[in-house]
C-alpha positions in Angstrom: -70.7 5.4 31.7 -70.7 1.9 30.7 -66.8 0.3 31.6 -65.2 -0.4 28.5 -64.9 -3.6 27.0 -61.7 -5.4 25.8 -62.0 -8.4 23.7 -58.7 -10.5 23.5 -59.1 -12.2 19.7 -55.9 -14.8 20.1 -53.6 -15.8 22.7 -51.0 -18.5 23.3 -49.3 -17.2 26.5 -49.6 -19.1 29.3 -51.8 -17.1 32.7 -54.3 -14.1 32.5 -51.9 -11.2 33.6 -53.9 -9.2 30.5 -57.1 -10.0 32.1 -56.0 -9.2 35.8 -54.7 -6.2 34.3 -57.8 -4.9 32.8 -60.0 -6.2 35.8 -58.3 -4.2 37.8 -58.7 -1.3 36.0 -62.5 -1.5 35.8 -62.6 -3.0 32.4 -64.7 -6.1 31.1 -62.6 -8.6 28.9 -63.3 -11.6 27.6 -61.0 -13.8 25.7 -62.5 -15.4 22.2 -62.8 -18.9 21.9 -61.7 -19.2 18.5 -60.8 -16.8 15.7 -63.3 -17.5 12.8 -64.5 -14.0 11.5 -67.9 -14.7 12.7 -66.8 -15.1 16.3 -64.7 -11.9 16.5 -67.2 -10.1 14.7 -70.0 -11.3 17.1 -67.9 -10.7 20.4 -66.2 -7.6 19.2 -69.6 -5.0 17.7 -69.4 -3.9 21.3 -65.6 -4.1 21.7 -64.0 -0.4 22.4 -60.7 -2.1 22.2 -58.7 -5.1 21.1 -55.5 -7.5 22.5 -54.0 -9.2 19.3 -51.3 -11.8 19.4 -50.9 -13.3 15.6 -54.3 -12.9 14.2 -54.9 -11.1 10.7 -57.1 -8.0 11.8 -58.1 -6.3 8.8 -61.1 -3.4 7.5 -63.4 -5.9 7.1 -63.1 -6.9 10.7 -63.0 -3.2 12.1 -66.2 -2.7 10.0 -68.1 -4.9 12.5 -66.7 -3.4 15.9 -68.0 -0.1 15.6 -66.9 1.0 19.1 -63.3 0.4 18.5 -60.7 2.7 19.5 -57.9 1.0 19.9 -56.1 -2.1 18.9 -53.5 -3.1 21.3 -50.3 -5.6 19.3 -49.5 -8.2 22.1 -45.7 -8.0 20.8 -43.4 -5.6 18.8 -44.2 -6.3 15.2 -47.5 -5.3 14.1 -48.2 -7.1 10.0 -50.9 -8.7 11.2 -52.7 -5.7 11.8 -53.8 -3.4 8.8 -52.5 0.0 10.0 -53.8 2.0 7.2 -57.6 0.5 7.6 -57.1 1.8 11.2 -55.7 5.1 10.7 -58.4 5.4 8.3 -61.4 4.6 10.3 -59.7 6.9 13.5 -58.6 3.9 15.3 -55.2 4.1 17.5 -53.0 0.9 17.1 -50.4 0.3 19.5 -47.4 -2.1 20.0 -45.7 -3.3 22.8 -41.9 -2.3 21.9 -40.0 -2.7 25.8 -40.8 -5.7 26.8 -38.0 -8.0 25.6 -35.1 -5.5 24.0 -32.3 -7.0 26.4 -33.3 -10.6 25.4 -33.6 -10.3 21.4 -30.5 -8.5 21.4 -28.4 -10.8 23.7 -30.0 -13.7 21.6 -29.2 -11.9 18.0 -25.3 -11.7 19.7 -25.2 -15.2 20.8 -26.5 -16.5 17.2 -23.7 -13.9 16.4 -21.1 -15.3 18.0 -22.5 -19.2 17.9 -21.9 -18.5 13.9 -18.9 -16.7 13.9 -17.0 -18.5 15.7 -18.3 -22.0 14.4 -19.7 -23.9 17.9 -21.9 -26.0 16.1 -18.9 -27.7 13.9 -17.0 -27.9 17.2 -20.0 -29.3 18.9 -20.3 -32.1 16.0 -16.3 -32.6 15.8 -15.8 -33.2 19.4 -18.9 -35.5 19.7 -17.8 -37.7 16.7 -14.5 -38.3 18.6 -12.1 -35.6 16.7 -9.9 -33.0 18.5 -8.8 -30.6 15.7 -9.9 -27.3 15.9 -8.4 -26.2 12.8 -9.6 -28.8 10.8 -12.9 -28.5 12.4 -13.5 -24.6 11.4 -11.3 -22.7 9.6 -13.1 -19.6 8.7 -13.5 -18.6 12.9 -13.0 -15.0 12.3 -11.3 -12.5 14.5 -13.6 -9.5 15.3 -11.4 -6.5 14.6 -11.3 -8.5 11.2 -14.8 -8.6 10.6 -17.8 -6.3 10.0 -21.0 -6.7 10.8 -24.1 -5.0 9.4 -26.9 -4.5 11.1 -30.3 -3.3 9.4 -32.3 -1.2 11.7 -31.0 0.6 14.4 -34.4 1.2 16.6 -34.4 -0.1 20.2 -32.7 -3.9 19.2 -30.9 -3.1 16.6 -28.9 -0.6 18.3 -28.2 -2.4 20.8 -27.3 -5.0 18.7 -24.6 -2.6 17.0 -23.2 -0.9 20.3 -22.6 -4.8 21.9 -21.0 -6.0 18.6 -19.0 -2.5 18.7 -18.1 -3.6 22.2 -16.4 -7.1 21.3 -14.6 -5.7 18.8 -16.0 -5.8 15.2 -16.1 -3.2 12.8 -20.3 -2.5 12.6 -22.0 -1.0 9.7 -25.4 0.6 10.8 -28.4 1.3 7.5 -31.2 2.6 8.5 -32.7 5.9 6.9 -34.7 6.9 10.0 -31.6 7.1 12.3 -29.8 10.0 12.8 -26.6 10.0 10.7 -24.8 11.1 14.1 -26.8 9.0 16.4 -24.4 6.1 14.8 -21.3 8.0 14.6 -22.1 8.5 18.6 -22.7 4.6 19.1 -18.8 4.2 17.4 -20.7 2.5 14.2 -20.6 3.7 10.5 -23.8 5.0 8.7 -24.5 3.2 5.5 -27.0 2.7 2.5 -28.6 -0.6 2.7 -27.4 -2.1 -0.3 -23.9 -1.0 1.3 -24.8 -3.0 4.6 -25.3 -5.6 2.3 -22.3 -6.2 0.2 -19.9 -5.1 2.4 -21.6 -7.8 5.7 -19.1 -10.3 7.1 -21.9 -10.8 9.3 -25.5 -9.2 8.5 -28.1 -9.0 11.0 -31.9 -7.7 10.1 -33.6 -5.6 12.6 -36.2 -3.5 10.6 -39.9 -3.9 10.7 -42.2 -6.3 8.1 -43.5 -3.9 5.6 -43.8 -4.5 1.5 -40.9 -2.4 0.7 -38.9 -4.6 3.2 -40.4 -8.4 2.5 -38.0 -10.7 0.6 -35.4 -7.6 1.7 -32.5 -10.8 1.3 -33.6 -12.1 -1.9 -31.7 -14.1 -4.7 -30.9 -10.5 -5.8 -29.5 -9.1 -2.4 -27.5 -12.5 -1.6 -25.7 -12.2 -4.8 -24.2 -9.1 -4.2 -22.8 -10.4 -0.3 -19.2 -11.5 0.2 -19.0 -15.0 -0.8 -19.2 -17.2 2.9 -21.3 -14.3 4.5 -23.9 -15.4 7.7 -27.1 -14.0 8.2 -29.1 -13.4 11.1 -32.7 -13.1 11.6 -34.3 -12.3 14.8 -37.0 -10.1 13.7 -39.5 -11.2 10.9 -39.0 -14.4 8.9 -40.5 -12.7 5.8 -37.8 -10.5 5.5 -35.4 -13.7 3.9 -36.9 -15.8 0.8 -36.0 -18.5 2.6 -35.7 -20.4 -0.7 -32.7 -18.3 -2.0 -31.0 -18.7 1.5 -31.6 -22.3 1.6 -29.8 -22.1 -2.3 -26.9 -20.0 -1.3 -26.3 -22.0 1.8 -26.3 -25.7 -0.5 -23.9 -23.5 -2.8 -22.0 -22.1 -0.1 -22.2 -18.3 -1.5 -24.0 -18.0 2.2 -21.2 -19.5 4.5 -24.2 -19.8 7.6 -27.6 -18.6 8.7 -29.2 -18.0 11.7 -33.0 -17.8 12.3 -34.9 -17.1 15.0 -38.1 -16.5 12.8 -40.0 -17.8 9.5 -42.2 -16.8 6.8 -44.9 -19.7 8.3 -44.4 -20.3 11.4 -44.3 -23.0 13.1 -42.2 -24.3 11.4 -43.0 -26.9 9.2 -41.2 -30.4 9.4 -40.7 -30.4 5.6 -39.6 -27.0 5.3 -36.3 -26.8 3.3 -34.4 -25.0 6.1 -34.2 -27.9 8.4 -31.8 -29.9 6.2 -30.0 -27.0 4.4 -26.3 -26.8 5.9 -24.9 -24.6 8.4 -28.1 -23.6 9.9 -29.3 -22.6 13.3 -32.6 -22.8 13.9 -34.8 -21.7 17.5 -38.4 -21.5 17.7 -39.3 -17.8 17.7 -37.8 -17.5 21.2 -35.4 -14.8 21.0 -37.9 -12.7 23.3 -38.5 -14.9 26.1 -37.3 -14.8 29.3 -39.4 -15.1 32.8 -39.7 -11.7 32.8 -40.3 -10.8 29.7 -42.8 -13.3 29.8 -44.7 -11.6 32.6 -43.9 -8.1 31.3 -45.8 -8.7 27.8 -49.2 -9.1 28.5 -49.3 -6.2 31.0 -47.6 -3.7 28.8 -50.8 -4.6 26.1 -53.5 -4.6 28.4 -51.8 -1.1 30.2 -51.8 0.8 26.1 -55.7 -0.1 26.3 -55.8 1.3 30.0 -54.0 4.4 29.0 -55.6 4.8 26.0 -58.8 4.5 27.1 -58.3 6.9 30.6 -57.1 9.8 27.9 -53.4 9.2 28.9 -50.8 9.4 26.3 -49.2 6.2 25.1 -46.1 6.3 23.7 -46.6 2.7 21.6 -49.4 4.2 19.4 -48.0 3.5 15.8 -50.2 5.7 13.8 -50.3 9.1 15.3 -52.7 10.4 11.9 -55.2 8.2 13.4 -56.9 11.1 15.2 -57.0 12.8 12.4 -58.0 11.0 9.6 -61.3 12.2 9.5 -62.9 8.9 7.8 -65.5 7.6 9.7 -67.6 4.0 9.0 -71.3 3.1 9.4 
């Protein structure tokens, strides 16, 4: 039997711990050059699976790897891959949902608590030479006075929810895939989302991109928030229209924002959001950490391994795959 063949179509980490990984295994891998259609479609019509980091894989794609069994998501979220052309064509995609839960939540917290308690205006007061912490923020908030709602409460966001539970605040938990106890057990309220909403203090998004939920904060959504609210987005950038957030912030109807994420990223340097007010911005880094770092690339190339060996993997996103019964040419 021929050792399967992994081709890795994008990549900006830095080492070749996927590689090693699959090498070691008894799998062949190369890494494409570039990602024109033409070169993935060329390197991949003998590729049984796939390591994706941001590029769009789609059914036209698929069409030309007709070995393909698996796609492997070199991160959590998975819109760049078409699930449903997969699931249609019997091909397994799986994410890689462990390696960084700590760090997003502990950075989702700190833009939490950066906002909440207003460091930047302290930062800017004390550096321009004034000592006044009341002048310099008024709004600070005391926890046990404030409620935060957080959208999602999978692996980050309910972690998210029990450490904000844990300093205090009152925490508002809508998602309606989690178990209506499975809050009440983390000491968190279960809500409707347009509940989370209007009643946030503090909202915080932690559900995946998906139609239903791009543009979730909208013009619409904002409108209906407590006047001075802060959102925080560690998850997709998509989720915000950044152009109603950048409006309610001017206005002040959104008190601050914090983003971790964009709908184009990088970011780019005329985008609105780097001169709107109240703003913190980091560069799609709430994952990283040395170990995270390391952790990432083995925990794609090991779904492929597993997948490939018959072993179960837990990541796989579309269990219907196997039985979809549609099969391509």
């Amino acid at each position: 039997m021929a050792e399967p063949f992994i081709l890795i179509t994008d990549c900006d980490l830095p080492g070749d711990a996927a590689e090693q990984t699959l090498r070691a295994a008894g799998f062949r891998v190369e890494r494409a050059p570039d990602t024109s259609f033409e070169t993935l479609a060329a390197l991949g019509a003998e590729a049984d699976g796939l390591i994706v980091q941001w590029h769009r894989i789609d059914g036209e794609l698929m069409d030309r790897m007709p070995n393909l069994r698996m796609i492997s998501r070199l991160g959590i979220g998975y819109d760049m891959i078409d699930v449903a052309a997969a699931t249609a064509r019997g091909i397994a995609v799986a994410n890689t949902p462990s390696y960084c839960i700590e760090e997003v939540a502990a950075h989702t917290i700190a833009m939490i608590m950066t906002q909440a308690r207003g460091l930047p205006d302290y930062d800017r007061a004390l550096r321009a030479g004034e000592w006044k912490p009341v002048a310099a923020r008024p709004m600070a908030v005391r926890p046990s006075r404030t409620t935060v709602s957080v959208l999602g409460f999978g692996r980050i966001g309910s972690l998210v929810a029990r450490g904000c539970r844990a300093l205090g605040f009152r925490v508002l938990v809508a998602d309606p895939y989690a178990p209506a106890d499975a809050v009440r057990a983390a000491d968190c309220e279960p809500v409707e989302v347009a509940d989370a909403i209007s009643a946030a203090d503090l909202l915080t998004l932690h559900v995946p991109l998906t139609e239903a939920t791009r543009h979730l904060i909208d013009a619409d959504s904002i409108a209906t928030m407590r006047e001075g609210a802060v959102i925080v987005n560690t998850c997709r950038g998509p989720l915000i229209d950044e152009h109603a957030l950048v409006d309610a912030l001017r206005s002040g109807r959104i008190g601050a924002a914090a983003l971790d994420v964009f709908e184009v990223e990088p970011l780019a340097e005329d985008a609105v959001l780097r001169d709107a007010p109240n703003v913190l911005l980091t560069p799609h880094a709430a994952w990283y950490s040395p170990e995270a770092l390391e952790d990432l690339p083995v925990h794609a190339a090991q779904n492929l391994v597993e997948f490939l060996g018959g072993r179960a993997v837990p990541a796989i996103l579309n269990r219907e795959y196997a039985t979809a019964g549609i099969t391509t040419a």
